[in-house]
C-alpha positions, 0 to 999 in steps of 0.5 A: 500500500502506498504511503501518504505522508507529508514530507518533502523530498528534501525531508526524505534524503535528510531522513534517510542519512539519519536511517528513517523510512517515511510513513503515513500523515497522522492525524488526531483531533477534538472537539470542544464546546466553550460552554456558557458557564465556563465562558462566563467565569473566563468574563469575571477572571479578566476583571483583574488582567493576567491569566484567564486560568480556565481557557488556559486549562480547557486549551492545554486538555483539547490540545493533548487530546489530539496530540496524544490520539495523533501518537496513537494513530502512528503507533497503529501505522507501526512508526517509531516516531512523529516529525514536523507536529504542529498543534492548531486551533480552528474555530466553529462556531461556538466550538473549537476544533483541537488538531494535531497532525504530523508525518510518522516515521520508520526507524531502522538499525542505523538509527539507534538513540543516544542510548544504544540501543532501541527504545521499548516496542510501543514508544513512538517520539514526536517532534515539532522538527520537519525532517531537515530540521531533525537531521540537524538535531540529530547530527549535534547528538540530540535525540527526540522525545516528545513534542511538547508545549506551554500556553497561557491564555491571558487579558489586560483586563478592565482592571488593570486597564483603569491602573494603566489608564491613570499612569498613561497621563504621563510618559514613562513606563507602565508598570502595571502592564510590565509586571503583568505582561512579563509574568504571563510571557514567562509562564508559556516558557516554564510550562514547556520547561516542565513538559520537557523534565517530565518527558526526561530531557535535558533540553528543548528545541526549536521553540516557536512562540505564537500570539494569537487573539483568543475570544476577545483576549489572547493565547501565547504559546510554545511549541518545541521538541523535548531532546535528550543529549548524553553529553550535557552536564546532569543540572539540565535534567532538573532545568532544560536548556529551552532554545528558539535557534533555528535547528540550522542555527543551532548547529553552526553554535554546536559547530563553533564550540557553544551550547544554547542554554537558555530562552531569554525574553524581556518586555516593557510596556511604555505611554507616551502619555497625554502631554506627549501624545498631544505634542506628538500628534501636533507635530505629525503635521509637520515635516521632522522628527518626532521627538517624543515618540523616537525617546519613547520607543528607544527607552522601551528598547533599552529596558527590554533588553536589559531585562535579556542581559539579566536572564542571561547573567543569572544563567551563566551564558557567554552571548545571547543570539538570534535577539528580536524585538517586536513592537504591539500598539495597545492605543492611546499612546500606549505600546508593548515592547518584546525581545527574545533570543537564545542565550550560549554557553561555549562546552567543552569536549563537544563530539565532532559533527559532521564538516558541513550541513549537506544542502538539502538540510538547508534548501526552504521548500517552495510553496507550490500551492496557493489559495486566493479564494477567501476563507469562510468564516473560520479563524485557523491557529496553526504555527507555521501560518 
């Protein structure tokens, strides 16, 4: 019977280096009703800001749901693992729809983990990686475990919307929105963390980071591959190293002498303020440059990352790379900003890897396929959309 999976041709040759075999999609799903009761106590909790803790809760079950019947399905297709997870929400309706979908693959002798020898007859690893990404994994000695991932549903809230709205008369940074921001940012990343120990690893992987609107608040979530590395001192089995490197990143920093050890993320929120806002807009008539606005986003900037500088002392690394900033207008003169990057640590007695990456570990598969038809009413929280 033929097989029907979604991998490429350039993930079928990195694969087959590393001694897998393709096999079947697989798929698993379900379906929940958001409830009124549950809507309703979700409303009261957003009085305060921060976490809505029963949508986080009732996202985290639907999502392992269909996470762990995906697992299932390649169990009953005979694969020894999962590549290239991703779990998506789509909306119908009053229900959300949990999906997870993946490509199950075949193990053979030359394949064997870190440890030598083959895992018990009925476990099936699963990774976010696609097959290039885990041929780069692979390659820096790290074996998968488990697709793991952290979320927190989270609101400003009307009551820390008032706190904010009374500092935002002046410029000057908004505590209240840091604090809370901070905290529900630094949640996702303790979650996946948790995830990874409990699976056993020493590290996670590939992280990708997605903010997305959620019945009128919103979702962030980390998704990674939980791995396992031999050579990695015995303190990451208790603290895991966490990563949002590049998989191909990560093994030119392997390649150099270094190991990430840890994701770093930092967040300011500052106003402009009411003075501010009203010389800024008076000045948006003009040509020139807005004073205001330029001081205001540069001192965002510089707390952030400062913030990074701190995690990444606190930590022990040598750099912090892969750094990024990203800016959310709230209105009213008020904006969030957000840098995240990967902090390395240089490891001694790193095994030797391969000299170079073979091209099709690094050539991005081209999009053949494209829809130009409006989608119906159906909103889609995927990770690589």
């Amino acid at each position: 019977m033929a097989v029907i999976t979604g991998l490429s041709g350039n993930e079928l040759y990195c694969l087959k280096q590393k001694g897998y075999e393709p096999g079947n999609l697989v798929i698993g799903n379900s379906v929940f009703a958001l409830g009124f009761v549950g809507g309703l106590a979700s409303g009261l909790k957003t009085l305060g800001g921060g976490e809505v803790h029963q949508l986080t809760d009732i996202i985290k079950e639907g999502r392992l749901l269909a996470y762990m019947r995906m697992v299932e399905e390649a169990r009953r297709h005979g694969g020894d693992g999962v590549t290239g997870v991703t779990s998506q929400l789509i909306f119908h309706d009053s229900n959300i729809e949990y999906l997870a979908i993946g490509s199950a693959v075949h193990r053979s002798e030359r394949a064997l983990p870190a440890s030598g020898v083959h895992p018990h007859d009925d476990h099936v690893f699963s990774t976010s990686a696609n097959g290039q990404e885990l041929y780069c994994q692979l390659d820096c000695g790290f074996e998968p475990l488990q697709f793991v991932f952290g979320n927190v549903a989270y609101s400003i809230g009307i009551g820390g919307g008032i706190m904010g709205s009374l500092r935002s008369l002046k410029s000057g940074e908004v505590i209240e929105y840091s604090g809370m921001l901070n905290r529900t940012r630094h949640l996702a990343l303790e979650r996946i963390s948790a995830e990874a120990r409990e699976a056993g690893a020493n590290a996670v992987l590939g992280i990708q980071t997605v903010i997305s609107p959620l019945i009128g608040i919103q979702e962030m979530l980390m998704t990674g591959t939980a791995s396992y590395n031999p050579v990695l001192p015995k303190m990451y089995t208790e603290n895991p190293i966490t990563s949002d490197l590049t998989n191909e990143e990560m093994w030119n920093v392997v390649h150099a002498g270094y190991y990430p050890v840890k994701l770093v993320l930092g967040v300011s929120v500052f106003s402009v303020g009411f003075a501010g806002g009203f010389k800024a807009m008076l000045k948006s008539f003009v040509r020139g440059e807005i004073k205001e606005l330029t001081y205001l986003i540069y001192q965002a900037r510089i707390k952030a990352l400062s913030m990074i500088q701190e995690d990444a002392t606190q930590c022990g690394a040598d750099d912090v790379v892969g750094v990024k900033t990203y800016v959310y207008d709230f209105g009213g003169g008020v904006i969030e900003l957000l840098a995240i990057g990967t902090a390395i640590k240089k490891f001694p007695n790193i095994p030797e890897l391969t000299g170079n990456l073979i091209p099709q570990a690094i050539i991005k598969d081209v999009e053949t396929f494209q829809n130009r038809v409006p989608l119906m009413a159906t909103y889609t929280q995927s990770l690589g959309e």
